[in-house]
C-alpha positions as CSV (number, residue, x, y, z in Angstrom):
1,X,112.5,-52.1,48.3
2,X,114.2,-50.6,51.3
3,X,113.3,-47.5,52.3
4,X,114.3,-45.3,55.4
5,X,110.7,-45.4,56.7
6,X,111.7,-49.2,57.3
7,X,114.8,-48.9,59.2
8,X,115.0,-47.9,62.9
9,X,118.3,-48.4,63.0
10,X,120.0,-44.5,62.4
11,X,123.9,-46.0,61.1
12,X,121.9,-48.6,59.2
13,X,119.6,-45.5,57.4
14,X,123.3,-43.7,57.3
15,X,125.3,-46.5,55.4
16,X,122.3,-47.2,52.8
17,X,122.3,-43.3,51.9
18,X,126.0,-43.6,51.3
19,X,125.8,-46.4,49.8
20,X,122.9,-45.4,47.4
21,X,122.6,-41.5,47.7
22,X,126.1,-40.0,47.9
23,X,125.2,-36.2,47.9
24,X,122.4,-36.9,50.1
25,X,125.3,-37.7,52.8
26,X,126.9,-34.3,52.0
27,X,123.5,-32.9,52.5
28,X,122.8,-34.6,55.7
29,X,126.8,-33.0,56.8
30,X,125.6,-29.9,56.0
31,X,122.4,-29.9,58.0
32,X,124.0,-31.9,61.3
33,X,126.8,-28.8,61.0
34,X,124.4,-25.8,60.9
35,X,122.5,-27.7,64.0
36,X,125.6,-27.4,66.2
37,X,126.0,-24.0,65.3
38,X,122.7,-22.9,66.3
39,X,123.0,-25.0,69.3
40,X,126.5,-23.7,70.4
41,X,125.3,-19.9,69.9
42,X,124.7,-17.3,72.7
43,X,121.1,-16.8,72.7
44,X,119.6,-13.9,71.0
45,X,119.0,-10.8,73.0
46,X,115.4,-9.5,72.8
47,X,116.3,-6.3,74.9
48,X,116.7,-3.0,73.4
49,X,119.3,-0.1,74.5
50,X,118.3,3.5,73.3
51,X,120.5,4.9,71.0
52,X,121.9,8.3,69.7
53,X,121.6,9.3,66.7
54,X,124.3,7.9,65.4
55,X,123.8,4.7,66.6
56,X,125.4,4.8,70.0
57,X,124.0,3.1,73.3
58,X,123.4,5.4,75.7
59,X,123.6,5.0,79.4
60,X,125.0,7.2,82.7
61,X,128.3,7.6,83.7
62,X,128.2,6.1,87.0
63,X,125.4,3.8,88.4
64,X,123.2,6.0,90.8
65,X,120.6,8.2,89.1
66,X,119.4,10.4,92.0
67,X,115.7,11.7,91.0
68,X,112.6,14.1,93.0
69,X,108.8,14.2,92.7
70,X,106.8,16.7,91.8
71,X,105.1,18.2,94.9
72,X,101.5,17.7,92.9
73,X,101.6,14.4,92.6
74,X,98.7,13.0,91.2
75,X,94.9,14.2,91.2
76,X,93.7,10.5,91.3
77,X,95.7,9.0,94.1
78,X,97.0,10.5,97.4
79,X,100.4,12.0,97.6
80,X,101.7,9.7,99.7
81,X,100.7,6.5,98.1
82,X,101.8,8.4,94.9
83,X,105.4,9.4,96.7
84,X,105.3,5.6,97.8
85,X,104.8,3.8,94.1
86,X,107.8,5.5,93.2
87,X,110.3,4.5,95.2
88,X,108.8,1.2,95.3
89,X,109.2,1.5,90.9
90,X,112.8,2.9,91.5
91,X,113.6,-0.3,94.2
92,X,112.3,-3.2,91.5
93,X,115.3,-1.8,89.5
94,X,117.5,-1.2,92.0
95,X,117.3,-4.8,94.0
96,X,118.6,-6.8,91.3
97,X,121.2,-8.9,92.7
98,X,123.7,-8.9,89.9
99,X,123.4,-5.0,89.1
100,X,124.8,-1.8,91.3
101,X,122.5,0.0,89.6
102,X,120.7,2.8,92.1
103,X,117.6,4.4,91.5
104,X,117.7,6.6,94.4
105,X,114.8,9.5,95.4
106,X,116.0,11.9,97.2
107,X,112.7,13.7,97.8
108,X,109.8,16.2,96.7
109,X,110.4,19.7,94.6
110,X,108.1,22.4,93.6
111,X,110.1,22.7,90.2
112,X,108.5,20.8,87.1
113,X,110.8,22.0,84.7
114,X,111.1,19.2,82.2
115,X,114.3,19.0,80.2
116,X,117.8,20.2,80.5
117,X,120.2,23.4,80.7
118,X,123.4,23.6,80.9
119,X,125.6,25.4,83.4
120,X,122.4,25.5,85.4
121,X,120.6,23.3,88.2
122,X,119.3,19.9,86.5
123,X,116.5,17.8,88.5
124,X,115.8,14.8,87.1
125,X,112.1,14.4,88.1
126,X,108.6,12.5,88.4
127,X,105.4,15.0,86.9
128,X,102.1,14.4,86.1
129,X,100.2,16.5,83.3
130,X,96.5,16.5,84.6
131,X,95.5,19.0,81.9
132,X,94.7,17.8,78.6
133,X,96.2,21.1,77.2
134,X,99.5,20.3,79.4
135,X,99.6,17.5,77.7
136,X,102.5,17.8,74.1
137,X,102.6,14.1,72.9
138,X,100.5,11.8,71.4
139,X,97.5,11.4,73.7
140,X,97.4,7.3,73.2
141,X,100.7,7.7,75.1
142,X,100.6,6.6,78.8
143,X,103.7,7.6,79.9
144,X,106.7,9.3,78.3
145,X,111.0,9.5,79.7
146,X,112.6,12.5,78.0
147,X,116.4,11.8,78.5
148,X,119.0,13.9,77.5
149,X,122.3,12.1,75.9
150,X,126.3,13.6,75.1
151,X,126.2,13.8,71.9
152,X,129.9,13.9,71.5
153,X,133.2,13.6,74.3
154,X,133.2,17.5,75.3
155,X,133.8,19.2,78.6
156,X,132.1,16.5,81.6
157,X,130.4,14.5,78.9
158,X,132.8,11.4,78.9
159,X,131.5,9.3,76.0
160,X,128.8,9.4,73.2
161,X,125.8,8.9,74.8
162,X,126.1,9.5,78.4
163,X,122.9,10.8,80.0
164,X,122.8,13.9,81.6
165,X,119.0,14.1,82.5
166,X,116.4,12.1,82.9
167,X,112.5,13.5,83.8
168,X,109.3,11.0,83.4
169,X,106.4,12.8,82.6
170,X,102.7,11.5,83.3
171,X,99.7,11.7,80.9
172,X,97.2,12.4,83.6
173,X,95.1,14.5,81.5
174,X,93.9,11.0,79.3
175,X,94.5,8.1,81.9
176,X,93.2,7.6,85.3
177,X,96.0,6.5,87.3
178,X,95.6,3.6,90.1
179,X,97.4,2.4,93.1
180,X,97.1,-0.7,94.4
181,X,94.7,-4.3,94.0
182,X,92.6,-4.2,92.3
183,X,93.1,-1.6,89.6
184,X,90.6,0.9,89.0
185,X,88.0,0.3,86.2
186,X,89.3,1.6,83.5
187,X,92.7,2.7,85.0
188,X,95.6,2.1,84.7
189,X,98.4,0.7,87.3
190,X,100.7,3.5,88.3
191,X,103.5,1.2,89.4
192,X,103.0,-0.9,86.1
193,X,103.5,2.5,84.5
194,X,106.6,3.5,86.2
195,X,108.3,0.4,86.3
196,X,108.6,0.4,83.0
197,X,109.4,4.2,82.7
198,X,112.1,3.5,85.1
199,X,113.8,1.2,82.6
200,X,114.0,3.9,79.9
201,X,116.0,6.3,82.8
202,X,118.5,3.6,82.9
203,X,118.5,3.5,79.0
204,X,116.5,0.7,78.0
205,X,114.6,1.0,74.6
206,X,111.3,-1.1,73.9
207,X,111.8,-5.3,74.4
208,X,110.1,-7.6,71.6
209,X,109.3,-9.9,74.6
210,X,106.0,-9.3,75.5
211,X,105.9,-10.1,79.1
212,X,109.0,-7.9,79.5
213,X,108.7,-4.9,81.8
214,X,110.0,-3.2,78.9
215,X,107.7,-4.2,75.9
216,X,106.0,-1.6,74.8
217,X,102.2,-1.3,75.0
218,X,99.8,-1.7,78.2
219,X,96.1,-2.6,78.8
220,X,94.1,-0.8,81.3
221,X,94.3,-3.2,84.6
222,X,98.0,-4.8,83.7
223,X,100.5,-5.6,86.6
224,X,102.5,-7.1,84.4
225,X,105.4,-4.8,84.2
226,X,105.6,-4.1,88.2
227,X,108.1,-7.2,88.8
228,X,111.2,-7.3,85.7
229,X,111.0,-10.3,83.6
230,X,114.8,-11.8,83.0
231,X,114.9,-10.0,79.4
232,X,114.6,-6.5,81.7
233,X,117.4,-8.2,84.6
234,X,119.8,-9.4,81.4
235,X,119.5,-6.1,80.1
236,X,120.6,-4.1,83.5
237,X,123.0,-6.2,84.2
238,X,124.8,-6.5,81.1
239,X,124.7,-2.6,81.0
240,X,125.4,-2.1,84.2
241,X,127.5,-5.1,85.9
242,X,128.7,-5.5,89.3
243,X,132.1,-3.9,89.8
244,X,130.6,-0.8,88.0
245,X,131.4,2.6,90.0
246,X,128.3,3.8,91.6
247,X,129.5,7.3,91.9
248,X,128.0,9.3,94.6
249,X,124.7,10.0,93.3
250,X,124.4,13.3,93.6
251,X,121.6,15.7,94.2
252,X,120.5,19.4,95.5
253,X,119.2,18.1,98.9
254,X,115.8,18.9,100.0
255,X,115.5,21.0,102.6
256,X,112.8,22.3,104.9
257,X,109.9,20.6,105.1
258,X,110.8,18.6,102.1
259,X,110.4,20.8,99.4
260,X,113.5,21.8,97.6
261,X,114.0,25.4,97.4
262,X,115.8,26.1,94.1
263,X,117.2,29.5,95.1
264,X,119.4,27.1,97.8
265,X,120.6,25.3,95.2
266,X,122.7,27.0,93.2
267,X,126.0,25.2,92.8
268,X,124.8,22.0,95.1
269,X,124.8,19.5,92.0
270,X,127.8,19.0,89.9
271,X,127.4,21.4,86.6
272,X,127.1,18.3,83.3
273,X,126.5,20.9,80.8
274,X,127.6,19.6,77.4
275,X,128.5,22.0,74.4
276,X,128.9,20.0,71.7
277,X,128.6,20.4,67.7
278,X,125.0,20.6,65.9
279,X,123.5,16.9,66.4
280,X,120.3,14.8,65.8
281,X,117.1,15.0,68.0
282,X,114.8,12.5,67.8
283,X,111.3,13.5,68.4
284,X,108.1,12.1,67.7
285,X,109.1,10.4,63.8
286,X,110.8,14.0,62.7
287,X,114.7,14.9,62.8
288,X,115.6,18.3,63.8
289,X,118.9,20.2,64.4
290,X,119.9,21.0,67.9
291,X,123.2,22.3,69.8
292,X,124.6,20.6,72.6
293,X,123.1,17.4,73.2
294,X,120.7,14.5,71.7
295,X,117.2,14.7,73.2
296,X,115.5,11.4,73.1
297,X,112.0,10.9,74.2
298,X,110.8,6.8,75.1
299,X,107.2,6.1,76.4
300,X,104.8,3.2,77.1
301,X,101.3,3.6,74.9
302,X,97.7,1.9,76.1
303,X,97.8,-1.0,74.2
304,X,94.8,-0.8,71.0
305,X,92.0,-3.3,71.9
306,X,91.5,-5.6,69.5
């Protein structure tokens, strides 16, 4: 008896199946056709844009997000190592060759205002909660980026789902934060942390790739999410491709000895007040009604050990 195990040859298997097992060619048709497909198809994109409530991506209008730090910085590191993890989480984002994209900060400010109001002075901003008490969210939560999204085309807002704020707020109250090599026992990497918050100001959701700057949980001493893995780069640069207006990032300056004074800056930024209809905000698993905007809030969580 002959039997496929017996024959090396691939056309000489082929012509006894037709020969012997007609449908079994149809099958084999079948199978060799859904191969090619699979092989000709884009790959799959494990990235993960934020969306409204609706369902829209969200992103900014323009390319530059201009942003300040909170003159407290952090209880656990010095200022200026604090000031300097920042700009070095807003640069990993910005140096990607195939994006514009700018994170660009523009300095320190005394105001810690997180959220936004329109027809007033917005700062998108970098705070730390060192206070348990100051502290809303879940406390397993590391890191949170409350951004606030157009919910509808209205006034400056020029498409569902721009942003029109952006502050990342610090749960210093639960975590020790670290600088540097090694990290603390027990701490947690503040650039790691950023890095990843950074990517939620540009409008990134959580990645299902685990070694992506964007996936969503961290262990105390992980790096991992300081340098973007090419999920995070695919994802900036297919939101925001070369040839993409950078716009002029603008921002109240800072003035004196590098502390903003917010009585000087009335009427320095460009007013993005939105007044929309009622929408969705999305907080924390509930659904409540809200005028004006969509508030969205994204955040990195330690990572349960197993």
């Amino acid at each position: 008896m002959v039997t496929l195990l017996d024959r090396c040859d691939h056309r000489a298997s082929f012509m006894y199946l037709k020969h012997r097992l007609p449908w079994a060619v149809s099958l084999f048709a079948i199978l060799q056709f859904l191969l090619q497909c699979i092989a000709l198809a884009p790959p799959a994109m494990a990235y993960e844009r934020a969306r409204t409530g609706s369902g829209e991506p969200i992103s900014w209008q323009e390319a530059c997000v201009a942003f300040h730090v909170s003159d407290r910085g952090s209880d656990d590191v010095r200022f200026t190592d604090f000031y300097g993890v920042v700009d070095q989480a807003a640069t990993t984002w910005s140096d990607v060759e195939c994006s514009p994209a700018q994170l660009s900060l523009e300095g320190i400010t005394d105001d810690e205002t997180v959220g936004f109001s329109p027809g007033e002075t917005n700062l998108n901003l970098v705070v730390v909660h060192e206070e348990p008490e100051d502290w809303p969210y879940d406390r397993s939560i590391i890191g949170l980026t409350v951004l606030h999204v157009c919910a509808e085309i209205s006034g400056d807002c020029r498409f569902e789902g721009q942003i029109l704020d952006a502050d990342i707020e610090l749960n210093g109250g639960y975590f020790r934060l670290s600088v540097g090599d090694p990290v603390a026992r027990r701490g947690f990497d503040l650039l790691n942390t950023l890095t990843h918050e950074m990517g939620h100001v540009l409008g990134f959701d959580h990645s299902s790739v685990d070694d992506a700057t964007m996936f969503e949980d961290a262990l105390p001493g992980a790096t991992n999410k300081r340098d973007l893995h090419q999920d995070d780069i695919d994802a900036l640069c297919d939101v925001y491709p070369q040839g993409l207006d950078t716009g002029t990032c603008p921002a109240p300056q800072v003035s004196g000895d590098f502390f903003v004074a917010l009585d000087e800056m009335a009427g320095a930024r460009k007013n993005t007040g939105c007044v929309a209809s009622t929408v969705e905000r999305v907080h924390a698993g509930g659904i409540f009604l809200m005028i004006g905007w969509v508030l969205l809030r994204l955040g990195l969580r330690r990572k349960p050990v197993m």
